[in-house]
N, C-alpha and C positions, 0 to 999 in steps of 0.2 A: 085418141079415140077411146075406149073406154074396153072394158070386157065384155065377149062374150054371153050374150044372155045362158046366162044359167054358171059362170065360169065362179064367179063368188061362191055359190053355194056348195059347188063340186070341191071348191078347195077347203070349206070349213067344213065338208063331212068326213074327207082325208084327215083333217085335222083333228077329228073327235075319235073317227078310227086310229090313229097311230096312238092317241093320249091312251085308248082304252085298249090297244093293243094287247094280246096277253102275252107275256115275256117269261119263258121256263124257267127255273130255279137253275138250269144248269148255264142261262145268260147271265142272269141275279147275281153266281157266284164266280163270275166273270169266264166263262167257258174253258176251254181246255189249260189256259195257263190257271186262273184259277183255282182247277180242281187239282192241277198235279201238283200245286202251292199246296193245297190244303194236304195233299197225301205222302209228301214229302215230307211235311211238318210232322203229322201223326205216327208214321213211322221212325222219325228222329227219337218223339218223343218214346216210342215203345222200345227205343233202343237206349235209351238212357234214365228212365226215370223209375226209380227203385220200385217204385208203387207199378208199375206197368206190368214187373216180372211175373208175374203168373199168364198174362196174354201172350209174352215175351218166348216164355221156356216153350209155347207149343208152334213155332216155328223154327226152321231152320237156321245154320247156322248166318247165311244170310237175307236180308228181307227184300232184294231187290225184285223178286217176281212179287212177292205179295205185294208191297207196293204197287206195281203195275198191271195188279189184277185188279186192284181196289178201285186204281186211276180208270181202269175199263169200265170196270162196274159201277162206279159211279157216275163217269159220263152221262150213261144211260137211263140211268136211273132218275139222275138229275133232269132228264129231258133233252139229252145232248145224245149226238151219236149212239147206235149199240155195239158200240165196242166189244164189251165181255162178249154177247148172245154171237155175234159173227164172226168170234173168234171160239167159241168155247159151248156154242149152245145152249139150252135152256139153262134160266141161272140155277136152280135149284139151290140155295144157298147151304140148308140144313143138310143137304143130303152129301155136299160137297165139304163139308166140315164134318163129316162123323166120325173119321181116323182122327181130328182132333180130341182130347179130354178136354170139354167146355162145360164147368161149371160155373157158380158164381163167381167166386174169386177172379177167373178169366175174362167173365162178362163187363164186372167194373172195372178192374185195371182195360179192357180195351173201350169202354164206357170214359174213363177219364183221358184215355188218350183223344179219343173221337171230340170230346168235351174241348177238352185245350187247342190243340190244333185249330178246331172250328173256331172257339172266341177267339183265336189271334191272326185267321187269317180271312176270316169272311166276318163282313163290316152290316151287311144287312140285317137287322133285327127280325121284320116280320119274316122272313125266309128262315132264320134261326128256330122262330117261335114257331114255325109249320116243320121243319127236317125234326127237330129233336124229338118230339115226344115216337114220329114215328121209327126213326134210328135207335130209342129205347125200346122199342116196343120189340124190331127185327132182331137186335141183340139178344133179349130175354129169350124170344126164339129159337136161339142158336144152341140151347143149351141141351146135353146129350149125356151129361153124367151126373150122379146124385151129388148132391152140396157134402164136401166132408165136414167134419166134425170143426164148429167154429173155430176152437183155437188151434185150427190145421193151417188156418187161412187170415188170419186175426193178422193187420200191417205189424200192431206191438205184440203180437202174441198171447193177446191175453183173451 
């Protein structure tokens, strides 16, 4: 017997719906394993890559909460759960970093950890090309102390 009148059409407007679907950066970057892939990575990195050490020295001895503040905060951010907010309240980021010294030197070493991490564990480019300039932009934000004197901060010193 055939379909329903009208049943073809019902199912290619389904079909146009799901293709145009919008899908949040925080499914793109494949959701909760995903993002604790990504913050595990980034953390690795800040704990071992000589250029990180100025991000490195303004945490404590260990990074396991920040780590899973980040993993919070990023959820949410990403378009996933709000984690941080329902565990911690408004994010206020800058206000919640001001015991930190963030200057430059700290902005790029956590710049190049955020950097790495993301190219080796999220595969999406246009999702890359829409997070980074804004993750450059909330970083440069962050910052709370005047820039020292270049060769304070120079990787060779000079």
């Amino acid at each position: 017997m055939g379909d329903p009148p009208g049943a073809t059409r019902v199912r290619h407007e389904a079909r146009i719906r799901r293709s145009y679907a919008v899908t949040s950066p925080y499914e793109r970057i494949g959701g909760e394993a995903g993002v604790r892939a990504f913050t595990r990575r980034f953390y690795h990195l800040m704990d071992t890559l000589p250029d990180a050490a100025p991000a490195r020295a303004i945490h404590g001895a260990s990074l396991d909460l920040s780590e899973q503040k980040l993993f919070e905060y990023l959820t949410g951010w990403l378009g996933g759960p709000p984690l941080f907010t329902d565990k911690y309240g408004p994010v206020m980021l800058r206000r919640r970093h001001l015991s930190a010294p963030i200057a430059t030197p700290e902005i790029d070493a956590w710049l190049l950890c955020f950097r790495q991490a993301w190219a080796e564990t999220v595969t999406d480019e246009e999702l890359t090309r829409v997070v980074s300039p804004q993750i450059e932009k909330l970083a440069r934000h962050m910052q709370n102390r005047e820039d020292p004197a270049p060769e304070a901060w120079a990787p060779d010193g000079a």
